[in-house]
N, C-alpha and C positions, 0 to 999 in steps of 0.2 A: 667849824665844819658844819652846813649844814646838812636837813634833815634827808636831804635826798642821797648824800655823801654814805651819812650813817646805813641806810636802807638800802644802799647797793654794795657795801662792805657785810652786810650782816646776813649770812644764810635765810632761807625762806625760815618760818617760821615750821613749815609740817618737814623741813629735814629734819629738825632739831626733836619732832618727836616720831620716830621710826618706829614702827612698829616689827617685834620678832615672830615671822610666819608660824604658826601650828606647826605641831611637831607632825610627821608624817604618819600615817597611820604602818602599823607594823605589815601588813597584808600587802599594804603596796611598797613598803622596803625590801620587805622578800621576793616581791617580783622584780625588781628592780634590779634586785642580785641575781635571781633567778638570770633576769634575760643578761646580765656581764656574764654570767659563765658561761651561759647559750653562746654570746659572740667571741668568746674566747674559744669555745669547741671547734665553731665556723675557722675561725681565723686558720686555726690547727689544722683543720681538714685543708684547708687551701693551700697551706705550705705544703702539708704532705702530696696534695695533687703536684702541686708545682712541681716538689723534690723526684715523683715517680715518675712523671713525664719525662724530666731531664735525662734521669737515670735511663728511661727507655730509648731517647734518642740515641743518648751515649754507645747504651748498647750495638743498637743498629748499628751506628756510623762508626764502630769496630768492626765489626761483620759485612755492615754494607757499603758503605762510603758515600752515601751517594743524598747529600745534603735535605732535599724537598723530598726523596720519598722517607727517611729517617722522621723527618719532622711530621709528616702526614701521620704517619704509624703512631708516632708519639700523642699527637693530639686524638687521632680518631678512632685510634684502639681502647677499649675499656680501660681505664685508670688502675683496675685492679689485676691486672694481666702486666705482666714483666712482658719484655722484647724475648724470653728463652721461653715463655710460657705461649708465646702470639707464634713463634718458629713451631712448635711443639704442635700447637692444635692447629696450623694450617696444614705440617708432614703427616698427622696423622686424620682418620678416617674418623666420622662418627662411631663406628662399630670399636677402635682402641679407647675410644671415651667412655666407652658401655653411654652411648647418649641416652638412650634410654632410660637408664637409670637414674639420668641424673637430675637433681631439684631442679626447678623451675628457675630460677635464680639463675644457677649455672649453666641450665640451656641458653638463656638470654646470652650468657659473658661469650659460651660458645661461640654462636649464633652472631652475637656483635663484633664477635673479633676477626672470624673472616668476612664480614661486611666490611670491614673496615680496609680490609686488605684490596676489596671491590674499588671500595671509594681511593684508593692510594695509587695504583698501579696507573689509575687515567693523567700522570701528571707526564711534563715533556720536560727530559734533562736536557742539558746543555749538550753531551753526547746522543744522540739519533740513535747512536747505534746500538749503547744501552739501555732497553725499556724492560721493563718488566714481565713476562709472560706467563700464562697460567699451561702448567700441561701437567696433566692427572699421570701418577709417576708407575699405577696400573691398572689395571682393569678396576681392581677392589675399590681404588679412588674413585673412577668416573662412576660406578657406579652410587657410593657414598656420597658425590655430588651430586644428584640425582634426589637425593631423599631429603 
């Protein structure tokens, strides 16, 4: 055999001496773990969005039947609002909410949840004759929409 035989049979010579990397410093293993349980929360939050979405369409489309606006509701209504919670504050007025009183936070979910219903109602079913329509159910309302 010769020597070129030998030399291409035989690993390079710097495999043969590897070197074992520095051990990590402890600061940056903590973070490290830190940010896996960070994307484990993430993860967690997503399913849950997913799981309450579903659930809200579900809802609707017991109550409503009616496929795109169920799905609309679901996606553009706050995540944190059920479909009996999104019924709830569209029947009722600001003034059953005591709006006023209420945190900031929750004015927004308010506030978002019948935008949401803005954004929903413009969709075209397959029936014409089924749309959506808004009518203030008395005075107390129209005037509640107003504020």
């Amino acid at each position: 055999m010769g020597l070129l035989s030998l030399l291409a049979l035989s690993p390079p010579a710097f495999a043969q001496e590897q070197e074992t990397p520095p051990p990590m410093p402890l600061e940056q293993q903590e973070a490290i773990q830190s940010l896996d349980k960070l994307q484990g929360l993430i993860d967690d939050l997503a399913k849950a969005t997913t799981t309450a979405t579903a659930a809200k369409k579900n809802e609707c489309m017991k109550a409503i039947g009616i496929t795109q606006f169920c799905e609309c509701i679901a996606e553009k209504s706050p995540v944190g609002i059920s479909f009996v919670g999104y019924v709830s504050i569209l029947a009722g007025t600001k003034d059953d909410f005591h709006y006023d009183q209420l945190s900031d936070e929750d004015k927004k979910l308010f506030d978002a949840t019948r935008a949401s219903r803005e954004k929903c109602v413009s969709w075209k079913g397959k029936n014409e004759s089924v749309t959506p329509t808004s009518y203030p159910s008395s005075n107390r309302d129209a005037k509640s929409a107003k504020e």
